[in-house]
VOGU-3710 file (C-alpha; in Angstrom, 3 decimals, decimal comma):
1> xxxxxxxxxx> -169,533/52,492/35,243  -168,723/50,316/32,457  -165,017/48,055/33,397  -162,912/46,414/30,929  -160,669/44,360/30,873  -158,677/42,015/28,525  -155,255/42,659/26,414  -152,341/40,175/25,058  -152,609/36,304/25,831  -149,230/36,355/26,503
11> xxxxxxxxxx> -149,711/39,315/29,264  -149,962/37,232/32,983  -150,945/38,729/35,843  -148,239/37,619/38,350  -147,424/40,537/40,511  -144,061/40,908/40,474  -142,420/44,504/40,571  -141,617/44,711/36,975  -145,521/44,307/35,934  -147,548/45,977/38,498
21> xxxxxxxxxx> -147,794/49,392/36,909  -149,219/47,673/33,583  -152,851/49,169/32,790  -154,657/45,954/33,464  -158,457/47,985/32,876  -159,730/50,893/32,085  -163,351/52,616/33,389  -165,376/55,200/31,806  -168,392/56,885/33,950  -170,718/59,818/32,574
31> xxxxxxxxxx> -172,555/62,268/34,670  -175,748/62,105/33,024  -177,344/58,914/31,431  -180,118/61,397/29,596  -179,706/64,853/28,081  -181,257/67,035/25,838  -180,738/66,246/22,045  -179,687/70,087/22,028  -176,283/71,026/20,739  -175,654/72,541/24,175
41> xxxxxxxxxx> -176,130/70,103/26,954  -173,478/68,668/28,672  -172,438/66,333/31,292  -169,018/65,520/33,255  -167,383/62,439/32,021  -164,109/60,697/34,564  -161,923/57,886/33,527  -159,734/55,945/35,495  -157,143/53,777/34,520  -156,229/50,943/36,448
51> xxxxxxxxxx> -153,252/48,105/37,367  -153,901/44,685/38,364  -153,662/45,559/41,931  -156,821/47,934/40,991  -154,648/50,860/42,058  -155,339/54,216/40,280  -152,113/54,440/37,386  -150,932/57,991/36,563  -149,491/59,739/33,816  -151,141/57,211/31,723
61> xxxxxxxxxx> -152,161/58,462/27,637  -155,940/58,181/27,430  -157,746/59,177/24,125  -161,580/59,644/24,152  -164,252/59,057/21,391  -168,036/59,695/20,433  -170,036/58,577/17,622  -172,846/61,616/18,304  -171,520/65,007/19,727  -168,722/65,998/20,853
71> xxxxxxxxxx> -166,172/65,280/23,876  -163,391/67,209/25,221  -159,994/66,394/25,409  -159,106/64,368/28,653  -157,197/66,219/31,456  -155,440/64,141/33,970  -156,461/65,089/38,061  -154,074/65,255/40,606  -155,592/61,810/42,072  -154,708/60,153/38,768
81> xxxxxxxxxx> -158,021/60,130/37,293  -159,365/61,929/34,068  -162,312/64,422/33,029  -163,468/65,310/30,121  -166,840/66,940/29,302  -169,081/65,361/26,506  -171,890/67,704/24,541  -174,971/66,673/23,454  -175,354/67,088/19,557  -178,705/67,323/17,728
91> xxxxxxxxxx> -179,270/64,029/16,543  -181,516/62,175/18,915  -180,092/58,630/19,941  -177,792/56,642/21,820  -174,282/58,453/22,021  -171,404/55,706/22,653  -168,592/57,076/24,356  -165,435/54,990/24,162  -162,129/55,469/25,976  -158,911/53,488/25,144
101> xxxxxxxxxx> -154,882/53,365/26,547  -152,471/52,866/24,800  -152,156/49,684/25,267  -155,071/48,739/23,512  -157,141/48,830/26,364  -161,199/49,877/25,756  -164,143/50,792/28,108  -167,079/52,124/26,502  -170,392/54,094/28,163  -173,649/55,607/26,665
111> xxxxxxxxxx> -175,591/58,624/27,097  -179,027/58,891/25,404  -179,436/61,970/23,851  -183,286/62,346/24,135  -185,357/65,093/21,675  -185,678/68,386/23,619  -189,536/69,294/24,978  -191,155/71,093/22,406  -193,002/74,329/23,289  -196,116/74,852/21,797
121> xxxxxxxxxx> -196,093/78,974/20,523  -198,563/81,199/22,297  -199,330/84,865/23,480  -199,230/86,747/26,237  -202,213/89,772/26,423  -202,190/92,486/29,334  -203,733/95,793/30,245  -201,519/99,194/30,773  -205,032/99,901/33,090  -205,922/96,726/34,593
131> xxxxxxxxxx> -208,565/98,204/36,767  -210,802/101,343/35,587  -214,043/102,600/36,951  -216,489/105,034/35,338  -220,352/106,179/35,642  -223,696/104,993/33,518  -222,761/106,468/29,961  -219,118/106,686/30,151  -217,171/105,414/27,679  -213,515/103,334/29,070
141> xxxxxxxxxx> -210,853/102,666/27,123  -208,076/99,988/27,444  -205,082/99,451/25,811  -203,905/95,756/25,351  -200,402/94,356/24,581  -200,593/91,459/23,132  -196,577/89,640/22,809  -196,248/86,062/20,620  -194,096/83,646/21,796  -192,195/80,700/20,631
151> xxxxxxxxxx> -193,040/81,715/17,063  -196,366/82,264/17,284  -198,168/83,576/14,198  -201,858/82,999/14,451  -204,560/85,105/14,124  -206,202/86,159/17,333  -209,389/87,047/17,733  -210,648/89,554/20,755  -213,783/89,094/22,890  -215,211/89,638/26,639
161> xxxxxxxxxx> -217,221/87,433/28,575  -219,789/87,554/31,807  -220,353/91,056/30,973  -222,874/92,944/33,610  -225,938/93,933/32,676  -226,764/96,646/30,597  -222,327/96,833/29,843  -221,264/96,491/26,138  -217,796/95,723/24,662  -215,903/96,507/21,527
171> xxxxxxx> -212,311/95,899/19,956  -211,066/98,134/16,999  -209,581/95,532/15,353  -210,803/92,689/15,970  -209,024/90,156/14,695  -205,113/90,666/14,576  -202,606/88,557/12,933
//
């Protein structure tokens, strides 16, 4: 949580009944420091708005701000409070979040928006049959699925290993792209 402070010179803060309900700070607090760089990730953001007696004020105007993704609209809770919910964009970096009053009171936080895991593509392979027996001389045949994932587009090339004795193996094809 990130508290600011600050305002006119001229402002004092004698508490006296006429000024106690002036916004003396404002505080911004995310959810999440880190998320995903992903267009989609989000995270709860509250802001509170405070007097000089640090007493929650409501009913106060709060406008929110981001320099990298996007941030909802503040909504006021019944404790006085706000929350808003910030989304990640694409771009990989620090994301500032500012909130101000409209007094000219400013608290700022940041989120780092971090590049999302990469997945290297591969396949999948499986059996219909994963278990067949048969005598000296028969011939078995499998059929094999094989699925890409993550974009994969490779060439794969079949084989068998630790084969028993006397056992042989063939794939019709065998290479597939």
């Amino acid at each position: 949580t990130i508290k600011v402070g600050g305002g006119d010179s001229n402002n004092t803060n004698q508490k006296t009944e006429e000024n106690s309900n002036l916004v003396e700070s404002i505080e911004i607090q995310s959810g999440n420091e880190l998320l995903k760089a992903d267009g989609s990730s989000t995270t709860k953001i509250t802001i509170t708005v405070k007097d000089s007696d640090s007493k929650i004020l409501k009913g106060e105007k709060v406008e929110v701000s981001t320099n990298i993704g996007k941030i909802s609209q503040p909504v006021e809770q019944e404790g006085g409070s706000f929350q808003a919910i910030f989304t990640a964009g694409i771009e990989v970096g620090d994301a500032t979040l500012t909130a101000n009053t409209t007094d000219g009171k400013t608290a700022t936080t940041t989120i780092t928006l971090i590049e999302k895991p990469k997945v290297a593509p591969s396949f999948t392979a499986s059996a219909l049959k994963p278990e067949q027996s048969g005598g000296p001389g028969e011939v078995l045949s499998y059929l094999i699925k094989l699925e890409g994932k993550e974009k994969f587009d490779s060439t794969i090339t079949l084989f068998v290993t630790d084969l028993p004795d006397g056992m042989k193996a063939t794939f019709d094809p065998k290479k597939l792209i």
